[in-house]
C-alpha positions as CSV (number, residue, x, y, z in Angstrom):
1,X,-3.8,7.9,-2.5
2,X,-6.1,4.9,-1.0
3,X,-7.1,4.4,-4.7
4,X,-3.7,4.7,-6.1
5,X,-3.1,1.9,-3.6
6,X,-5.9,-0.4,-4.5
7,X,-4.8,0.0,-7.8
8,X,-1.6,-1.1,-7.3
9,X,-2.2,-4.3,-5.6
10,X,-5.1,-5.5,-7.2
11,X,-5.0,-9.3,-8.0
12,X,-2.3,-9.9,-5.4
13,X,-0.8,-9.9,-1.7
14,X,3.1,-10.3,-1.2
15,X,2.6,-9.8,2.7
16,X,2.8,-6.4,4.4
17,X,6.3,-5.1,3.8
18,X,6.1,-6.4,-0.3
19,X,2.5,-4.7,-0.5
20,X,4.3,-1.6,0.7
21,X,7.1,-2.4,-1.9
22,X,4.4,-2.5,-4.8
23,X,3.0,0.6,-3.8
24,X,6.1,2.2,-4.4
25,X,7.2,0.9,-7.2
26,X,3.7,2.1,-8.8
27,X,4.4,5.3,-7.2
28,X,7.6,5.2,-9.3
29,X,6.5,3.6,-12.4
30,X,2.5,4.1,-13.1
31,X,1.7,7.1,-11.3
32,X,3.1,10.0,-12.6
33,X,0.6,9.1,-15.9
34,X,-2.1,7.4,-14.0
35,X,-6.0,8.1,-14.3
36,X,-7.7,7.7,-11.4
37,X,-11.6,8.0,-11.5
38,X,-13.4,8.1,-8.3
39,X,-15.7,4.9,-8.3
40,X,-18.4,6.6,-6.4
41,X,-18.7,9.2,-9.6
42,X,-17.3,8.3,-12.7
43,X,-17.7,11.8,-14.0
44,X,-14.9,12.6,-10.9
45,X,-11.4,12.5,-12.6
46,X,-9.2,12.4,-9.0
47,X,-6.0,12.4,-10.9
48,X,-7.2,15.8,-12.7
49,X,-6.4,17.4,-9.3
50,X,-2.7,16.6,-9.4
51,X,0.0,19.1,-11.4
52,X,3.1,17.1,-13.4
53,X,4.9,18.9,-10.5
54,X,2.8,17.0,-8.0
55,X,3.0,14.2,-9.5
56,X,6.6,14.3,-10.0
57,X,7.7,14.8,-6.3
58,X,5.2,11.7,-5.5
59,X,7.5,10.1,-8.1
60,X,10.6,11.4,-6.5
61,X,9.7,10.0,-2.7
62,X,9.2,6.8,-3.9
63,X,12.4,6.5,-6.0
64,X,14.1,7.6,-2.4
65,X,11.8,5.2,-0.4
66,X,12.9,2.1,-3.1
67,X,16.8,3.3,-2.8
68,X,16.7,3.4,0.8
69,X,18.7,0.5,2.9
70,X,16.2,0.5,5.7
71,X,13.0,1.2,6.8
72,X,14.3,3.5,9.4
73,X,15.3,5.7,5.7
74,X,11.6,5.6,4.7
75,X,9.6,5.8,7.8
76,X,10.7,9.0,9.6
């Protein structure tokens, strides 16, 4: 997930709360078909680990985490 996030706000800052905002709208949007290599090792395909099913419920928490009202919704 740390790379997922790097990836996701690469080239930018929109403060804390909008960083956590573009995380989950690449969550949402990007992720589900996202490769992720491991920098360290090319050969190392992270996103190989993750099912469609995995993937999907990431997906799913961050379409809940965008729709919620507050952050008391998100952070539980």
């Amino acid at each position: 997930m740390e790379l997922t996030a790097i990836n996701a706000l690469y080239g930018q800052y929109n403060g804390l709360s909008g960083n956590v905002w573009k995380v989950f709208e690449y969550l949402r949007d990007t992720f589900p078909t996202a490769r992720v290599v491991d920098p360290a090792n090319t050969n190392n395909v992270i996103s190989d680990d993750l099912s469609v099913a995995d993937r999907s419920k990431v997906k799913a928490a961050a379409e809940r985490a965008l729709s919620a009202s507050d952050w008391n919704q998100i952070v539980i």
